[in-house]
Each structure stands twice: as C-alpha cells, then as structure tokens.
PyMOL Python script that loads the backbone (N, CA, C, O; Angstrom):
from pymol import cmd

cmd.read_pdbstr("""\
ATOM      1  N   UNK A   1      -6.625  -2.333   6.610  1.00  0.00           N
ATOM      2  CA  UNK A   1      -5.312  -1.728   6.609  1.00  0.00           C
ATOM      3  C   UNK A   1      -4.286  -2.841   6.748  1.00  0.00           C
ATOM      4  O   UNK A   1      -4.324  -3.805   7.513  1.00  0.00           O
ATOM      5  N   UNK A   2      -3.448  -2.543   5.937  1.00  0.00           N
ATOM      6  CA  UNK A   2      -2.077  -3.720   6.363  1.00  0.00           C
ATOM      7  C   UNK A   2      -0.653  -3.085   6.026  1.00  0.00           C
ATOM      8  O   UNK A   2      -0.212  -2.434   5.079  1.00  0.00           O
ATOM      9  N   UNK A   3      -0.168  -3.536   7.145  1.00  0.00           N
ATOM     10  CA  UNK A   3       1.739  -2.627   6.913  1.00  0.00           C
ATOM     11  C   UNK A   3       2.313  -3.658   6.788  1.00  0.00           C
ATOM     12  O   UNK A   3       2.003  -4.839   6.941  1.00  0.00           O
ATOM     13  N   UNK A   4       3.751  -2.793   6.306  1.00  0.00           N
ATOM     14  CA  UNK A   4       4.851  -3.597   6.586  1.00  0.00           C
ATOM     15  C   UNK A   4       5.767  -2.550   6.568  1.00  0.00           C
ATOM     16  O   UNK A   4       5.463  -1.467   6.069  1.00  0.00           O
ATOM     17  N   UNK A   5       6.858  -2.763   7.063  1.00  0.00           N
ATOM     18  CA  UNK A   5       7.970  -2.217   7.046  1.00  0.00           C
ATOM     19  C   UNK A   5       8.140  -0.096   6.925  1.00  0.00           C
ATOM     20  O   UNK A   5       8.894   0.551   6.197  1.00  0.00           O
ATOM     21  N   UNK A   6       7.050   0.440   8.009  1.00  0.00           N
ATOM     22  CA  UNK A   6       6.721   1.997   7.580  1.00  0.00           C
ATOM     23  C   UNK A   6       5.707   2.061   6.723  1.00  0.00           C
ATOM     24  O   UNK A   6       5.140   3.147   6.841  1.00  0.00           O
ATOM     25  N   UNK A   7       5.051   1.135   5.617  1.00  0.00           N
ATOM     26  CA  UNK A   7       4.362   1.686   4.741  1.00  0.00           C
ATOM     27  C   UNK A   7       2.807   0.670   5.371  1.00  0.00           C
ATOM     28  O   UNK A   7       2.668  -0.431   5.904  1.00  0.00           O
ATOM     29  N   UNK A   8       2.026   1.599   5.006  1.00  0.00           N
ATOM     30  CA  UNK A   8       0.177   0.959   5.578  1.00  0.00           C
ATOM     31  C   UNK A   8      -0.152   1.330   3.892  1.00  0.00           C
ATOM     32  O   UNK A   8       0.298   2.197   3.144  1.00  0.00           O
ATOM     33  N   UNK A   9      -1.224   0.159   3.687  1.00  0.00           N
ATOM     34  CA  UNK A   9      -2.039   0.581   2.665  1.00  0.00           C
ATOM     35  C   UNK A   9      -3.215  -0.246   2.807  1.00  0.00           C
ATOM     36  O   UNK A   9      -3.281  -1.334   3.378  1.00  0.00           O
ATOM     37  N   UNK A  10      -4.254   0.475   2.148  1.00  0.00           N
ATOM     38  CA  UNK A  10      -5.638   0.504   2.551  1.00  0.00           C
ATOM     39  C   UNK A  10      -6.616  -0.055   1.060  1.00  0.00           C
ATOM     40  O   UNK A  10      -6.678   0.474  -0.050  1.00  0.00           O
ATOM     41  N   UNK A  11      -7.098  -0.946   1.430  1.00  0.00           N
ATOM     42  CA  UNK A  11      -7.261  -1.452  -0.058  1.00  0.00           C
ATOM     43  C   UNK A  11      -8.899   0.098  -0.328  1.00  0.00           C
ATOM     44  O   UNK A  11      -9.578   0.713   0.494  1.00  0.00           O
ATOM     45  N   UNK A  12      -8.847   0.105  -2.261  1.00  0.00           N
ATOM     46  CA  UNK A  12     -10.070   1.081  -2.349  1.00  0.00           C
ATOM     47  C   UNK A  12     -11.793   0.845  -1.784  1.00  0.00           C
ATOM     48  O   UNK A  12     -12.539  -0.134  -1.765  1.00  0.00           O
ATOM     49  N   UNK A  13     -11.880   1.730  -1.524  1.00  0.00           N
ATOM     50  CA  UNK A  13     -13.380   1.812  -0.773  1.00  0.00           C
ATOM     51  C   UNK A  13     -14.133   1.937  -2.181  1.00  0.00           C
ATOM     52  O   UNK A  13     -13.267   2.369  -2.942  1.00  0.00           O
ATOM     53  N   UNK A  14     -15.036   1.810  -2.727  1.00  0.00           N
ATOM     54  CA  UNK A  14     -15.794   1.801  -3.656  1.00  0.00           C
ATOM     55  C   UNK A  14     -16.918   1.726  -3.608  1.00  0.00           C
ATOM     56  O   UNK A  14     -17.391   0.770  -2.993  1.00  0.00           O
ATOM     57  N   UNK A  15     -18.133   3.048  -4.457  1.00  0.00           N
ATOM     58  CA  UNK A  15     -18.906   3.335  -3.846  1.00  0.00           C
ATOM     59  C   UNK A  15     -20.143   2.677  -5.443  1.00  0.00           C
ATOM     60  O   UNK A  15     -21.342   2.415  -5.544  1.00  0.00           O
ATOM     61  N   UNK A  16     -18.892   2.668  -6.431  1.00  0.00           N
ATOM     62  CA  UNK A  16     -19.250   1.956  -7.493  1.00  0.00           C
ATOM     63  C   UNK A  16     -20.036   0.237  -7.410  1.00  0.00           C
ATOM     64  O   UNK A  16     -20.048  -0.314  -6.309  1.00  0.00           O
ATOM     65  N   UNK A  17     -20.676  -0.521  -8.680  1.00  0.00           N
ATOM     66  CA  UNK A  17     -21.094  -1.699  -8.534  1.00  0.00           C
ATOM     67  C   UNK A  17     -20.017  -2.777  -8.435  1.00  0.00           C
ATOM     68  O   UNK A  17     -20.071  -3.760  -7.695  1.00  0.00           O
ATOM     69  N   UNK A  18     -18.743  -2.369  -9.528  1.00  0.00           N
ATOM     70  CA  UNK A  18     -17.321  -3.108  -9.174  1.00  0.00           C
ATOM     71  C   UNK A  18     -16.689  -2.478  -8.474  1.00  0.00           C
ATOM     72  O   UNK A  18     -16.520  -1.260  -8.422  1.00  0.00           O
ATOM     73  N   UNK A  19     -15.945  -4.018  -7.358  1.00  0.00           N
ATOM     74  CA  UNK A  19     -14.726  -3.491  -6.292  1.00  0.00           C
ATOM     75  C   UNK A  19     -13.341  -2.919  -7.135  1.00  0.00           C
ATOM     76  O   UNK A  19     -12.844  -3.572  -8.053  1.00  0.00           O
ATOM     77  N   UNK A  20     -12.843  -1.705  -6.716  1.00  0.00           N
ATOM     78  CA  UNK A  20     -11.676  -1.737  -7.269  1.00  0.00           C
ATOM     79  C   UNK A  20     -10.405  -2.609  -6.811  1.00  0.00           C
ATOM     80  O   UNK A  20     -10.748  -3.320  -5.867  1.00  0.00           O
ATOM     81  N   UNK A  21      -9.576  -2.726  -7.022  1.00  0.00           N
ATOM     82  CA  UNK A  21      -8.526  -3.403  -6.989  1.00  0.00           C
ATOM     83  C   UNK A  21      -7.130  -2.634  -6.240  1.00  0.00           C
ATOM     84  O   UNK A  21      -6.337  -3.203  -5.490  1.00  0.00           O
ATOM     85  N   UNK A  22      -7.095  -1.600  -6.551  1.00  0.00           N
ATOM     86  CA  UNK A  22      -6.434  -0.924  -5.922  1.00  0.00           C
ATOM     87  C   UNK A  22      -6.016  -0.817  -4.563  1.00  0.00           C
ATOM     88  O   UNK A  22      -6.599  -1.453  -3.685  1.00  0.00           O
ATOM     89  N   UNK A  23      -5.100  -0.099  -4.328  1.00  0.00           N
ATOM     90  CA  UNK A  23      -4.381  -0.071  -2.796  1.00  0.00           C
ATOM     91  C   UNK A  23      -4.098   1.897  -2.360  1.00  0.00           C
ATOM     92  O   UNK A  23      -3.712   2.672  -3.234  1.00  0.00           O
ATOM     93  N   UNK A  24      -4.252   2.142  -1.586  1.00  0.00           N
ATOM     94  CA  UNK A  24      -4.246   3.623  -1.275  1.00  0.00           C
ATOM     95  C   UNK A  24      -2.640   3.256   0.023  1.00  0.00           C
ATOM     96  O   UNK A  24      -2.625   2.647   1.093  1.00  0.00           O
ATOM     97  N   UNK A  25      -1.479   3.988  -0.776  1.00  0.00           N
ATOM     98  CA  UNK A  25      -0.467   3.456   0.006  1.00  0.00           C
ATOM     99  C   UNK A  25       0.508   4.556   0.487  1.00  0.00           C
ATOM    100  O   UNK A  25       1.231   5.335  -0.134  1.00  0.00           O
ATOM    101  N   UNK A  26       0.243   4.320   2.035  1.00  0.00           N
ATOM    102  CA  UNK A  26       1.123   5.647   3.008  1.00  0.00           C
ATOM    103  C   UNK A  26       2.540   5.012   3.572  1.00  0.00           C
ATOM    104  O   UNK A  26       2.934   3.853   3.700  1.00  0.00           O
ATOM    105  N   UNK A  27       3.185   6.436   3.878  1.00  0.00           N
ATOM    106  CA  UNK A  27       4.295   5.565   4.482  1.00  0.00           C
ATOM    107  C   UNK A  27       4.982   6.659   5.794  1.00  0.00           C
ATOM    108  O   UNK A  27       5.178   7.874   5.759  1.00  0.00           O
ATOM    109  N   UNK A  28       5.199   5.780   6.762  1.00  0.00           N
ATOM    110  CA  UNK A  28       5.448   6.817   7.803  1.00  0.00           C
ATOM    111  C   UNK A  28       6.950   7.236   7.721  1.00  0.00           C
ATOM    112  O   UNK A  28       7.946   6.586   7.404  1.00  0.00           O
ATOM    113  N   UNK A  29       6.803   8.410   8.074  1.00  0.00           N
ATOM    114  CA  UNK A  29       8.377   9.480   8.017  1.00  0.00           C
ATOM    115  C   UNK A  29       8.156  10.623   8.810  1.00  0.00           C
ATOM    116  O   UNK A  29       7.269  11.474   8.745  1.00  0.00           O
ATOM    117  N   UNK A  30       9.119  10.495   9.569  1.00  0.00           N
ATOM    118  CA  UNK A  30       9.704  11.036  11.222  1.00  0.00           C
ATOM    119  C   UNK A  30       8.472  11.053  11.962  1.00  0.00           C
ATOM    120  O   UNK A  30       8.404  10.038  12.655  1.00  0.00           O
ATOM    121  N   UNK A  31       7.362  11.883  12.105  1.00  0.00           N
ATOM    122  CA  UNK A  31       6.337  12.125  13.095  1.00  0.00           C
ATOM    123  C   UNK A  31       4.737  11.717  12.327  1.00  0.00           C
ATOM    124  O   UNK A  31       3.737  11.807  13.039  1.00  0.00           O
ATOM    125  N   UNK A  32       4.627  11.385  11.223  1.00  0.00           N
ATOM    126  CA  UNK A  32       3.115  10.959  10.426  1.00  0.00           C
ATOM    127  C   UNK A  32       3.466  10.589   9.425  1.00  0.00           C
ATOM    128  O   UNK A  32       4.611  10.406   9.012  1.00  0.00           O
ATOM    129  N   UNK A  33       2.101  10.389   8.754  1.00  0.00           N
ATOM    130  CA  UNK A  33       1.893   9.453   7.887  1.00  0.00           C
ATOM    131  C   UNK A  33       2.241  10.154   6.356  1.00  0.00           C
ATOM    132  O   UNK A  33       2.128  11.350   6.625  1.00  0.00           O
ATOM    133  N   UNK A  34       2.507  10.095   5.286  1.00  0.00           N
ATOM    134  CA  UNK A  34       2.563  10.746   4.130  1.00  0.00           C
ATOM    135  C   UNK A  34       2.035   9.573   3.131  1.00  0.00           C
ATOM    136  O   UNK A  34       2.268   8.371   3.252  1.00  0.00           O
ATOM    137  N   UNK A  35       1.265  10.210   2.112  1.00  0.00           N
ATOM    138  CA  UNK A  35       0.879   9.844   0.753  1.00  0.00           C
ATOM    139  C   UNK A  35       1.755   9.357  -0.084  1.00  0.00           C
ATOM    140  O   UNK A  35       2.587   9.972  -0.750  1.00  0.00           O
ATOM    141  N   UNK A  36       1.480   7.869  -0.016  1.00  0.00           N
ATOM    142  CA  UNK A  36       2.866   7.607  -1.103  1.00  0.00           C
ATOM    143  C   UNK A  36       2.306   7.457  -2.544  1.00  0.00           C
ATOM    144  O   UNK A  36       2.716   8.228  -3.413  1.00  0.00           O
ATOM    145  N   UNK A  37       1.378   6.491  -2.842  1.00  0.00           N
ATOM    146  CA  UNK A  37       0.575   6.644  -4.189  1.00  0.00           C
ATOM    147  C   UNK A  37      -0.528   5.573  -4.229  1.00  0.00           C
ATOM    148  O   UNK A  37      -0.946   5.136  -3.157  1.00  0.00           O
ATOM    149  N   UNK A  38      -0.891   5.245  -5.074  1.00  0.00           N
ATOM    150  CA  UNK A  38      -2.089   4.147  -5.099  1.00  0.00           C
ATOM    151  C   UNK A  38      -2.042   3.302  -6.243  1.00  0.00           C
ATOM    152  O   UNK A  38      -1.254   3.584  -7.146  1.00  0.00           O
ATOM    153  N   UNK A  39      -2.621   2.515  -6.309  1.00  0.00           N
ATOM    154  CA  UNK A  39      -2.444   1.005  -7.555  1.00  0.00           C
ATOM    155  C   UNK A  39      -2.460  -0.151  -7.129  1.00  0.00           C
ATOM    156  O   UNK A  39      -3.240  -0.648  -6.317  1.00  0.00           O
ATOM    157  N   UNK A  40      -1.743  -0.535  -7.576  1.00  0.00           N
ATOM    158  CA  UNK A  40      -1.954  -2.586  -7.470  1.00  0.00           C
ATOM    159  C   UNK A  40      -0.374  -3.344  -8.119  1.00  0.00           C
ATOM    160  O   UNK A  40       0.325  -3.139  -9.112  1.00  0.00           O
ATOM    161  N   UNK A  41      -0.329  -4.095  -7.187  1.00  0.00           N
ATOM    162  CA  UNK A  41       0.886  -4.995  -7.455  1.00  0.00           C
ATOM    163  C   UNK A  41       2.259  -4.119  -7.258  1.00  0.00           C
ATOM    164  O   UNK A  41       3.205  -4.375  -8.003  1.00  0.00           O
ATOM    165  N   UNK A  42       2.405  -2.928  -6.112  1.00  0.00           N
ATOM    166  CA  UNK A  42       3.444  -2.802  -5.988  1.00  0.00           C
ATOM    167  C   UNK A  42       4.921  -3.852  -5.800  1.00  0.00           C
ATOM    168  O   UNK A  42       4.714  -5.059  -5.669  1.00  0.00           O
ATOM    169  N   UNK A  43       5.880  -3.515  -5.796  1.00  0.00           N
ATOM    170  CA  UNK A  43       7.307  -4.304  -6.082  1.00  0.00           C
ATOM    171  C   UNK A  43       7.622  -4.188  -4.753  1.00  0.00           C
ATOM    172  O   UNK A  43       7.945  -3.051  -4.408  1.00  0.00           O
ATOM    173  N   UNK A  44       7.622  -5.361  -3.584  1.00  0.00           N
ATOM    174  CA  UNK A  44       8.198  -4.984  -2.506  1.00  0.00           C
ATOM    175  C   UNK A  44       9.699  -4.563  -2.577  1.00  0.00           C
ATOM    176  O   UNK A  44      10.136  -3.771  -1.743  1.00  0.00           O
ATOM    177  N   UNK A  45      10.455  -5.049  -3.506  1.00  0.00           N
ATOM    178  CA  UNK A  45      11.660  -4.401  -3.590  1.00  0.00           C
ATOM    179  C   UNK A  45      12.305  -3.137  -3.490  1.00  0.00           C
ATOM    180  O   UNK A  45      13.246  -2.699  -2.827  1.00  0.00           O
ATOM    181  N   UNK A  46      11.110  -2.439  -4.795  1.00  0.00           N
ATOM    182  CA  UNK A  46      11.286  -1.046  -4.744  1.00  0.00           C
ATOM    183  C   UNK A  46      10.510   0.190  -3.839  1.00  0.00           C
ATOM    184  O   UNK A  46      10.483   1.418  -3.921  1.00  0.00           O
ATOM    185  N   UNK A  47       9.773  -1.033  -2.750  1.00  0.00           N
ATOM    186  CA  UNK A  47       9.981  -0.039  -1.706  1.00  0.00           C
ATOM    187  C   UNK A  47      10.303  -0.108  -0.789  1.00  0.00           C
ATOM    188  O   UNK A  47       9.716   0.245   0.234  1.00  0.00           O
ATOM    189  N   UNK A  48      12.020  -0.902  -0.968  1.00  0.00           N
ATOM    190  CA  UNK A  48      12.180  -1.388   0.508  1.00  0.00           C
ATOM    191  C   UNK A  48      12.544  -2.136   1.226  1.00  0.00           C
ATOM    192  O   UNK A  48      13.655  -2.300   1.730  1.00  0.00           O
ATOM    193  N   UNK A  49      10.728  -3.157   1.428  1.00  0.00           N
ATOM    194  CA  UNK A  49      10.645  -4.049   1.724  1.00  0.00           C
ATOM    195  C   UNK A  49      11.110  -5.168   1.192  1.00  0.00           C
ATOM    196  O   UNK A  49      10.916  -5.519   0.028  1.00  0.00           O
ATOM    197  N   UNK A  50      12.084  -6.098   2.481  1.00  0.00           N
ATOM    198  CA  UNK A  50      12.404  -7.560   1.962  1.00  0.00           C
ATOM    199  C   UNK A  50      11.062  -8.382   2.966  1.00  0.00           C
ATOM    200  O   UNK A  50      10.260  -8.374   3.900  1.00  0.00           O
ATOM    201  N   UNK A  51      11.756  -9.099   1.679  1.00  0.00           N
ATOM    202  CA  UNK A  51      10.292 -10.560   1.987  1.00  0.00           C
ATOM    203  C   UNK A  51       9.358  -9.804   1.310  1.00  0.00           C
ATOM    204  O   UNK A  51       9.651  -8.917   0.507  1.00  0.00           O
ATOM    205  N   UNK A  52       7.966 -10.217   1.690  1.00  0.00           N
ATOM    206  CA  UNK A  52       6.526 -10.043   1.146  1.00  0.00           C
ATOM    207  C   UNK A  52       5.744  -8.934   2.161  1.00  0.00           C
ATOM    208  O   UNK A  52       6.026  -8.733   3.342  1.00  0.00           O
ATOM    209  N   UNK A  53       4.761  -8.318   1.428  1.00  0.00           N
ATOM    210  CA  UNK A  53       3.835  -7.285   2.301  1.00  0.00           C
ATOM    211  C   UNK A  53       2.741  -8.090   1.423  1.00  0.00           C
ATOM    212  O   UNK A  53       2.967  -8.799   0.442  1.00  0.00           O
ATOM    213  N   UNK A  54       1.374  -7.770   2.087  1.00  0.00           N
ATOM    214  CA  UNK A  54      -0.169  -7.981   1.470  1.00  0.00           C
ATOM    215  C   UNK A  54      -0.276  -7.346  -0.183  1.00  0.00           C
ATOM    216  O   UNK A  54      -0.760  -7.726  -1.249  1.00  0.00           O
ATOM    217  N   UNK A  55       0.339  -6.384   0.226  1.00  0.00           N
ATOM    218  CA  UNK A  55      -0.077  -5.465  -0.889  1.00  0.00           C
ATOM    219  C   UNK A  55       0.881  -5.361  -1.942  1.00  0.00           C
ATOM    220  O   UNK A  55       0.863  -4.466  -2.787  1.00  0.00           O
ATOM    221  N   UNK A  56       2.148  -6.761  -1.855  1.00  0.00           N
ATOM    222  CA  UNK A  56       3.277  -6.432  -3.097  1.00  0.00           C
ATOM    223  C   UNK A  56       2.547  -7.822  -3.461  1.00  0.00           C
ATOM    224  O   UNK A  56       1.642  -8.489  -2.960  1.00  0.00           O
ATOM    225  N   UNK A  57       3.592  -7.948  -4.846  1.00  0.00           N
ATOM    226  CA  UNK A  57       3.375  -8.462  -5.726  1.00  0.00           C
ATOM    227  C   UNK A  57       4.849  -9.701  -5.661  1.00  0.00           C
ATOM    228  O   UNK A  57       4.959 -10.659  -6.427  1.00  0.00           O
ATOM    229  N   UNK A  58       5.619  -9.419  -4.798  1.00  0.00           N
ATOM    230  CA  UNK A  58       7.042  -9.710  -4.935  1.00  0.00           C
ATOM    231  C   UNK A  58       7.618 -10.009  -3.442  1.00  0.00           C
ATOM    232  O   UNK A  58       8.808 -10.285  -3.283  1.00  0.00           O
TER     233      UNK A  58
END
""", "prot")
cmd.dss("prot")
cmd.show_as("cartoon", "prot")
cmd.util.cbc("prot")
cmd.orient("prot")
C-alpha cells in the first residue's frame, strides 16, 4: 500500500503467471475509503497531488 495526499493505492495481486502492472486506487472522503479507479501511470496533477506519489507518473 502507498499514499499520498488522501489517496492509497495498492499495486494488483495476481493470481496469473504475469505480474500485472496496475494500481487499485482509493481515496479517503469524510469518514472512509472510496474506489477511485485502477491502472498505471496516474498524473499526480490530476489528482491533486503536488510533488510525486509511488504510484504517479508525474
């Protein structure tokens, strides 16, 4: 798991022979966690975040 700025994302679990690449990415708002979406190389910009997270690209 790695956050930054409200949002945690969880790289994919894979049960397959290749690792996926992907990121499973939540973001907290008022009292829990919510589903934000999943992929790879999010834009820390457009969510947000200044500077760098693990999981941007930017």
């Amino acid at each position: 798991m790695e956050c930054a700025e409200g949002l945690a994302a969880a790289s994919r679990v894979s049960t397959a022979t290749t690792v996926g690449d992907g990121w499973y990415l939540r973001q907290f708002i008022g009292k829990g966690w919510m589903y934000h979406g999943e992929g790879s190389g999010y834009d820390c910009k457009d969510l947000g975040i200044e500077g760098s997270a693990p999981f941007g690209v930017s």
